[in-house]
C-alpha positions as CSV (number, residue, x, y, z in Angstrom):
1,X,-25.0,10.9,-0.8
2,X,-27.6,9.7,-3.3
3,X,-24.7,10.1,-6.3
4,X,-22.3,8.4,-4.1
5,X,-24.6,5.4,-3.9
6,X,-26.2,5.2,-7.2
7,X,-21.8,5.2,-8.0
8,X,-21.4,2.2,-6.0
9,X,-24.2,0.2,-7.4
10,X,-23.2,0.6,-11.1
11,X,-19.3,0.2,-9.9
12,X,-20.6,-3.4,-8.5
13,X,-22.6,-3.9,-11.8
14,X,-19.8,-3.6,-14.0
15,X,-17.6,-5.7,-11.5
16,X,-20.0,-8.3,-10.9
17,X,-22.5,-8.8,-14.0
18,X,-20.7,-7.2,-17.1
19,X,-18.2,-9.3,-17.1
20,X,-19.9,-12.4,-17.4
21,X,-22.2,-11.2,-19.7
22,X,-18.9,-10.4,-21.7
23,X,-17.5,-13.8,-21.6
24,X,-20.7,-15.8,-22.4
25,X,-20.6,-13.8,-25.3
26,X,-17.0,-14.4,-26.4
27,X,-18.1,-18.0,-27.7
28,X,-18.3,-16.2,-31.3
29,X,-15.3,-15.0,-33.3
30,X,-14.4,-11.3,-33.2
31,X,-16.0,-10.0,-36.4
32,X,-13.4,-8.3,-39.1
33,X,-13.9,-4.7,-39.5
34,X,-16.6,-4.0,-37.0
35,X,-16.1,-0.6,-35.0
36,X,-18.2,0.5,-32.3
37,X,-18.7,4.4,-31.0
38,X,-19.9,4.9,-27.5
39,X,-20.4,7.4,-25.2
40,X,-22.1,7.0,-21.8
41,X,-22.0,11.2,-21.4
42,X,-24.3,12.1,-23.9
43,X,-27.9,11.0,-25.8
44,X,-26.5,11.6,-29.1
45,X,-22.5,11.9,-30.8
46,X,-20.6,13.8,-29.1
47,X,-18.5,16.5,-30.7
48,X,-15.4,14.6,-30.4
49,X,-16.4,12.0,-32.6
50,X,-18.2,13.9,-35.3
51,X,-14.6,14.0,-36.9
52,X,-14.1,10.0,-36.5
53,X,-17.6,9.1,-37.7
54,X,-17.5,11.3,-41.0
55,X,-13.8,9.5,-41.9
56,X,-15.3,6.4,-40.8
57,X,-18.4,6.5,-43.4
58,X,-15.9,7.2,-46.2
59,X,-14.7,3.0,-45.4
60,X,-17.7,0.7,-46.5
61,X,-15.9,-2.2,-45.8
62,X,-16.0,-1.1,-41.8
63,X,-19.2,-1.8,-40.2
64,X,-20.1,0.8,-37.3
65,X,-22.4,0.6,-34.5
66,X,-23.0,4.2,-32.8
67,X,-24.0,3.3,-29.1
68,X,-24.5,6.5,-26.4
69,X,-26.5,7.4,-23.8
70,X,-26.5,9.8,-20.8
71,X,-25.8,8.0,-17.4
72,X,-26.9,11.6,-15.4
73,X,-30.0,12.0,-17.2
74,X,-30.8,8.2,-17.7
75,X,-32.6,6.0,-14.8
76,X,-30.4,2.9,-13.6
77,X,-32.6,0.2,-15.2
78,X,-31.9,2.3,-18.3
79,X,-27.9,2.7,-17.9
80,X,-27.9,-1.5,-17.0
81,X,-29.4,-2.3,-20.0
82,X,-27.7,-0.1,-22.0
83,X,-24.5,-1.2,-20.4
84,X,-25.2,-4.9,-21.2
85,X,-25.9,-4.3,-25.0
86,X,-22.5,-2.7,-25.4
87,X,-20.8,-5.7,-23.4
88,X,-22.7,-8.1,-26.1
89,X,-21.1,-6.4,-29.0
90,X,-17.6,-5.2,-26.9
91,X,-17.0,-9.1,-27.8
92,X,-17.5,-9.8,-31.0
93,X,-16.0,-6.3,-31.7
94,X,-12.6,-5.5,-33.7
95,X,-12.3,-1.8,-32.7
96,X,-14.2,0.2,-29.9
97,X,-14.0,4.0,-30.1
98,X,-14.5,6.0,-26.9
99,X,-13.6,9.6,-26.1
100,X,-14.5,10.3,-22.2
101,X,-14.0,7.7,-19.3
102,X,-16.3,4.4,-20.2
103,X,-16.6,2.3,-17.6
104,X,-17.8,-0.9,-19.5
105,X,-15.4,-1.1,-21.6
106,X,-12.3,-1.3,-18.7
107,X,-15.0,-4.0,-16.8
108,X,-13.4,-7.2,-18.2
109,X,-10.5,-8.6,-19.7
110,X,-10.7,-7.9,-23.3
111,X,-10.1,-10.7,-26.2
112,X,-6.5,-9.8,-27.3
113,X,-7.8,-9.3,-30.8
114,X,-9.9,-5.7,-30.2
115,X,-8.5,-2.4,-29.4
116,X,-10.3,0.1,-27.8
117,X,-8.7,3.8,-29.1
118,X,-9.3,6.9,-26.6
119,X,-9.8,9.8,-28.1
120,X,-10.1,12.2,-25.3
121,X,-11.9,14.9,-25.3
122,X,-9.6,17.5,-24.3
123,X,-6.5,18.8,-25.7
124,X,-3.2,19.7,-24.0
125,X,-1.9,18.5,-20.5
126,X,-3.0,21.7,-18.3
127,X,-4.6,20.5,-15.4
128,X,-4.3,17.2,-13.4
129,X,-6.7,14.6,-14.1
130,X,-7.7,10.7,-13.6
131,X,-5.3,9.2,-11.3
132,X,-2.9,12.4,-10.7
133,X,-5.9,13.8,-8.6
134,X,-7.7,12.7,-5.9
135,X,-11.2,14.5,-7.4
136,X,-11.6,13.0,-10.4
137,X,-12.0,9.0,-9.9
138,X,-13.4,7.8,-6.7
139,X,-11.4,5.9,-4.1
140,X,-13.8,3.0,-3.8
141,X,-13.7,2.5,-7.4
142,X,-11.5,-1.1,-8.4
143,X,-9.8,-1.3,-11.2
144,X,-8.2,0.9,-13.9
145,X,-10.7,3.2,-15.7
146,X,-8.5,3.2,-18.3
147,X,-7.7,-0.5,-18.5
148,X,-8.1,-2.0,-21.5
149,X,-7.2,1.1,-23.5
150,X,-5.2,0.0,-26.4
151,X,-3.9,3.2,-27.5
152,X,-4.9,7.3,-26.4
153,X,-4.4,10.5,-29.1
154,X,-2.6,13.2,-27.8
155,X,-2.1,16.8,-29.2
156,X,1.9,16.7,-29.0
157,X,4.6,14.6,-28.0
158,X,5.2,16.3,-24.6
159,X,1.5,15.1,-23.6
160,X,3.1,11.3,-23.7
161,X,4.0,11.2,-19.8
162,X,1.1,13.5,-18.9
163,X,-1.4,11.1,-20.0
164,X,0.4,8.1,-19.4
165,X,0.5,9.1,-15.4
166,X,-3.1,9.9,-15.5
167,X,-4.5,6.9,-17.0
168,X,-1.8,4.4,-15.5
169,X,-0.9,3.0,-18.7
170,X,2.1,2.9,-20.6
171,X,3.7,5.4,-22.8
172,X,4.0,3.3,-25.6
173,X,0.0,3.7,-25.5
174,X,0.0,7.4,-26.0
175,X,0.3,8.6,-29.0
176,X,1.1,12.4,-30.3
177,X,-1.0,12.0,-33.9
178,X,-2.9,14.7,-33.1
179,X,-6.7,14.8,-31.2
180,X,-9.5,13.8,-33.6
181,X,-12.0,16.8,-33.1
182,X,-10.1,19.6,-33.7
183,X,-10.2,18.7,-37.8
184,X,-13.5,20.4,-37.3
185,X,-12.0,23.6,-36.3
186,X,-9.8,23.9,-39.9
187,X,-13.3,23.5,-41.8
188,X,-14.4,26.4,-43.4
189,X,-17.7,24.8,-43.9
190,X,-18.1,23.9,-40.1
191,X,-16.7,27.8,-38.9
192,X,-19.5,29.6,-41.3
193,X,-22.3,27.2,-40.0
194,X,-21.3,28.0,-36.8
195,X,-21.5,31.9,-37.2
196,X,-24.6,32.0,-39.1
197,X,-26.0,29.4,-36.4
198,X,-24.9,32.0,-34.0
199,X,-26.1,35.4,-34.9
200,X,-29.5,33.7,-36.0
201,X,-30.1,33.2,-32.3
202,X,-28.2,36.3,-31.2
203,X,-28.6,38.9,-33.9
204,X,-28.4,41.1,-30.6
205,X,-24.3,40.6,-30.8
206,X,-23.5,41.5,-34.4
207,X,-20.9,44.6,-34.1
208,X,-20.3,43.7,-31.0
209,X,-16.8,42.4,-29.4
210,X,-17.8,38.4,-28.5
211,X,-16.6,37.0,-25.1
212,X,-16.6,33.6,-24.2
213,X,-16.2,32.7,-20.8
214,X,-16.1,29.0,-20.0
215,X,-14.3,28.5,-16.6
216,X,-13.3,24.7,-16.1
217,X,-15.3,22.5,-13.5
218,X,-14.5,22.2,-10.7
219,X,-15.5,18.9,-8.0
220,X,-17.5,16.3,-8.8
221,X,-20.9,15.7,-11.0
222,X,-22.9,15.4,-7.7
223,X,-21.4,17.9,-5.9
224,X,-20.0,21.1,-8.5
225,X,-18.9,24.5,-8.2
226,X,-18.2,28.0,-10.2
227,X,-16.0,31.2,-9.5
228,X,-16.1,34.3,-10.9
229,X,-19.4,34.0,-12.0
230,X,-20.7,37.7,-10.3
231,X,-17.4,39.0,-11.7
232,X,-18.0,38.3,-15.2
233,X,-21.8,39.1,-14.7
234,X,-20.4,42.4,-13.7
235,X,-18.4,43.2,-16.1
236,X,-21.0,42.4,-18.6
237,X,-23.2,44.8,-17.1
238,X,-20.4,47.5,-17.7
239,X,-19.4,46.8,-20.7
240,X,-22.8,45.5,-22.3
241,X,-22.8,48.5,-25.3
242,X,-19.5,47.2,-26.7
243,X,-19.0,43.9,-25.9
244,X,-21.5,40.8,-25.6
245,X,-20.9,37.8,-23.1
246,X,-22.0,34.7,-23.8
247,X,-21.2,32.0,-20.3
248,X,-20.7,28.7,-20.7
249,X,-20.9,26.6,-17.8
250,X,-19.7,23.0,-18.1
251,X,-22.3,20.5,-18.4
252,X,-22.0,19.4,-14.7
253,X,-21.8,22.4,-13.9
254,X,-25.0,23.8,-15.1
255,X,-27.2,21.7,-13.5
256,X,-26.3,23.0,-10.0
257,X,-25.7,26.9,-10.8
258,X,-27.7,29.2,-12.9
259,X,-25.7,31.3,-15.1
260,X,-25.6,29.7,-18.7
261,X,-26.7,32.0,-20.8
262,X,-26.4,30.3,-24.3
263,X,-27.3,26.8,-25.1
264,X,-24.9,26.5,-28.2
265,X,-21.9,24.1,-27.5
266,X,-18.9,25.9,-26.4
267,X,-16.6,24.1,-29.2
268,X,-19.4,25.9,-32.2
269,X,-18.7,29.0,-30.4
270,X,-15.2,29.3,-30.7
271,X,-15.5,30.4,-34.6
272,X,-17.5,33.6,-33.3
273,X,-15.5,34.2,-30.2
274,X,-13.3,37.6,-30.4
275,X,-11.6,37.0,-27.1
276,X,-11.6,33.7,-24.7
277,X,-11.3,33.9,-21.0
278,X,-11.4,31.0,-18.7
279,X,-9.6,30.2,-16.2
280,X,-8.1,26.5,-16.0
281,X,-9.9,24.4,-19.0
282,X,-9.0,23.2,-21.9
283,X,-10.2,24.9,-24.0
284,X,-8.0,27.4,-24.0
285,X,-6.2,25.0,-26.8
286,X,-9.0,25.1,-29.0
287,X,-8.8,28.7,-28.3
288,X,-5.6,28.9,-29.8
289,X,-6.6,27.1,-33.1
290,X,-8.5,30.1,-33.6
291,X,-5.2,32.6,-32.4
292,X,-8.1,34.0,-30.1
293,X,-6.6,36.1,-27.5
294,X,-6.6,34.9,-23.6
295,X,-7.7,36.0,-20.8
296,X,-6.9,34.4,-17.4
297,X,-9.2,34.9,-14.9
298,X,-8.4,32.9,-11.6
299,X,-9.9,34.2,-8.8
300,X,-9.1,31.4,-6.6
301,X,-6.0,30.4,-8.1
302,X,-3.9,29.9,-4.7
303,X,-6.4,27.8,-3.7
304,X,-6.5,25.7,-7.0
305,X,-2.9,24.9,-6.8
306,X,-3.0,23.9,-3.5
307,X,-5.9,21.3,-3.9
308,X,-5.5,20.1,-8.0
309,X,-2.5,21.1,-9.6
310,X,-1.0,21.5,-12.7
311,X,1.1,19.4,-15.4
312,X,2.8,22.6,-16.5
313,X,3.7,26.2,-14.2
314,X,0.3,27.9,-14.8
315,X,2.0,31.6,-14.5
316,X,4.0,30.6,-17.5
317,X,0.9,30.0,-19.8
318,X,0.5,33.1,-22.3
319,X,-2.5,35.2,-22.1
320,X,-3.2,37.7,-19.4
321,X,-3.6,37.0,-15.9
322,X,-5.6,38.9,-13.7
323,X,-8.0,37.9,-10.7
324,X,-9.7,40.9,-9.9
325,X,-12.8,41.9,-11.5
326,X,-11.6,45.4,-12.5
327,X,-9.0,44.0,-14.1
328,X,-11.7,42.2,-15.9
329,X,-13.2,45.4,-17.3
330,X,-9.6,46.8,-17.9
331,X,-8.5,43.9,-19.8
332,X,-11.4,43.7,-21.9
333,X,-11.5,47.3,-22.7
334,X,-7.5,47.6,-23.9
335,X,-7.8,46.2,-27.3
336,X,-4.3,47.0,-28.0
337,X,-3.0,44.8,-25.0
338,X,-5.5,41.9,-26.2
339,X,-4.3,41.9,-29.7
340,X,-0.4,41.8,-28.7
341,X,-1.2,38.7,-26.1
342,X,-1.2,36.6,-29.5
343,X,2.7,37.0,-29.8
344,X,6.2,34.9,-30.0
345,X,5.1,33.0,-26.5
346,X,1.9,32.5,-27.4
347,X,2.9,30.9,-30.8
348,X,5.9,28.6,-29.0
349,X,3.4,27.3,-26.7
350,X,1.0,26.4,-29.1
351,X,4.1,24.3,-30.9
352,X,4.9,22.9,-27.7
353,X,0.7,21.6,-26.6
354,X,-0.8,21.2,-30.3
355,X,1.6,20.2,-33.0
356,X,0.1,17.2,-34.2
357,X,-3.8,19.0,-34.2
358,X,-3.2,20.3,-37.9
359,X,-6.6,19.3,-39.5
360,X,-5.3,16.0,-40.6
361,X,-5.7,14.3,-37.1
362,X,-8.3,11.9,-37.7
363,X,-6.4,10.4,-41.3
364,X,-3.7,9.5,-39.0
365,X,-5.9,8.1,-36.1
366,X,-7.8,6.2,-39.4
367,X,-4.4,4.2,-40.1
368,X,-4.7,2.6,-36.9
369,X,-8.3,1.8,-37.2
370,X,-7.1,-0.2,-40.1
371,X,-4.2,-1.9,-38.3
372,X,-6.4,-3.3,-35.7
373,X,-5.1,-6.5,-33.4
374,X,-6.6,-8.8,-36.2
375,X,-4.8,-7.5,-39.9
């Protein structure tokens, strides 16, 4: 009740005040090469833009303004005026870089001469999401979230439609050049940092197989929910002199179940990950940067399908299904089975959902940073 009304009063702030703020402010010119990054999900950059920033510093002649905060953590006077220093510079502003739903920036009419590029934060089209599912934006909510979204990257071509459904904008919007933060994942430099990171905080895990579980989230930040956690924790207890868990909750997630039991961030774990089980995120793409192999675990997978649904057939997704937790400890324990789930399908489907995420993602992104509304 108290999410759904703290909602509703920042929906009829950025209705009812933003945009005015945004117009009195449109009296000045758009300023050449000025590029905002913001993020209302977290205090500091968010991993998905650490790839954007660096390429962005190598450009003197682009003048960047980093702008984020956390509206869960955050008190409302706090997310208002927040809010109303990004509409100042939204206006005068040639490029605005998000990656996550931004509410201030759909809650005008944007000047015709700035583009706002969404990153996204998650690769692939796996599960349903904005306006393909009923969980994700709130039916009191007017407007398009996703509104004034100039263009979106996308891992491959067949995301186009995906995306385009989700965020109600047009195809020609969505482009396959590849998704900006998984450059970090080809850099040596960011994969040994990681590890060393890592086994300095869990020394406990050296010689040991590494699992990563991070299942997907499931409802809404006020109101969220986990399965399979007592599985997993079960099958860690079995198998704790050969193989060490690490659980990663999402974020929204955590803060209504106990059960993370690592506060790295899931993407710097990936580089020290031996196997990856989760059960409907994401990041089972990253996973596949990596070649890690997959493990499946849906325990409530009937009911999934039933209530979100998929993009794609989820039985046809490589990796090994199971939904049992002794299949868990099975699984786990057949190295031979894990190591040949990396095979021809696996491979194909990675061609299929990440072609354009090749390392080079953000150059690409870059050339339409440059090519903004007003060159």
């Amino acid at each position: 009740m108290i999410f759904g009304i703290k909602q509703i009063i920042k929906m009829l702030f950025q209705q009812l005040i933003l945009p005015v703020v945004y117009n009195a402010c449109t009296a000045k010119p758009v300023i050449p090469g000025t590029v905002i990054l913001a993020d209302a999900h977290h205090d500091e950059i968010p991993f998905s833009m650490l790839a954007i920033k660096e390429e962005l510093s190598r450009h003197p002649e682009l003048q960047v303004t980093e702008m984020y905060w956390n509206n869960n953590e955050s008190s409302p006077v706090k997310i208002f005026r927040n809010m109303l220093s990004f509409m100042k510079k939204y206006a005068t502003t040639e490029t605005v870089i998000i990656c996550d739903n931004f509410l201030p920036a759909a809650s005008c009419k944007k000047r015709s001469e700035t583009q706002v590029i969404q990153l996204w934060h998650a690769c692939g089209a796996f599960k349903k999401f904005g306006y393909d599912t009923e969980e994700d934006i709130p039916s009191y909510y007017v407007g398009n979230v996703m509104a004034n979204c100039s263009l979106v990257t996308v891992s491959s071509d067949i995301c186009i439609k995906p995306f385009a459904s989700a965020m109600k904008l047009p195809e020609t919007s969505v482009l396959p050049v590849g998704v900006s933060r998984t450059d970090m994942y080809f850099n040596e430099t960011f994969n040994q940092k990681c590890r060393d990171n890592f086994f300095s905080q869990y020394p406990d895990a050296r010689n040991k197989k590494i699992v990563l579980w991070a299942p997907t989230f499931r409802g809404k930040p006020g109101v969220a929910s986990v399965y399979g956690l007592d599985d997993v924790l079960k099958a860690q207890e079995e198998l704790k002199d050969t193989h060490y868990f690490i659980i990663k909750l999402h974020p929204h997630t955590q803060v209504h179940t106990e059960g993370t039991n690592c506060d790295i961030p899931s993407e710097e774990l990936l580089p020290v990950a031996d196997i990856v089980i989760t059960d409907y995120s994401s990041i089972l793409f990253d996973a596949m940067i990596y070649q890690l192999p997959l493990v499946l675990f849906a325990p409530d997978l009937e009911e999934y399908l039933a209530s979100r649904g998929f993009y794609l057939d989820y039985r046809t997704l490589p990796g090994i299904h199971i939904q049992k937790e002794e299949q868990l400890v099975k699984v786990l324990s057949d190295e031979a089975r894990l190591n040949s789930s990396v095979n021809q399908k696996y491979h194909d489907f990675f061609q299929d959902y990440m072609a354009a995420c090749d390392g080079h993602a953000t150059r690409r992104i870059m050339n339409y940073v440059s090519k903004s509304p007003n060159k």
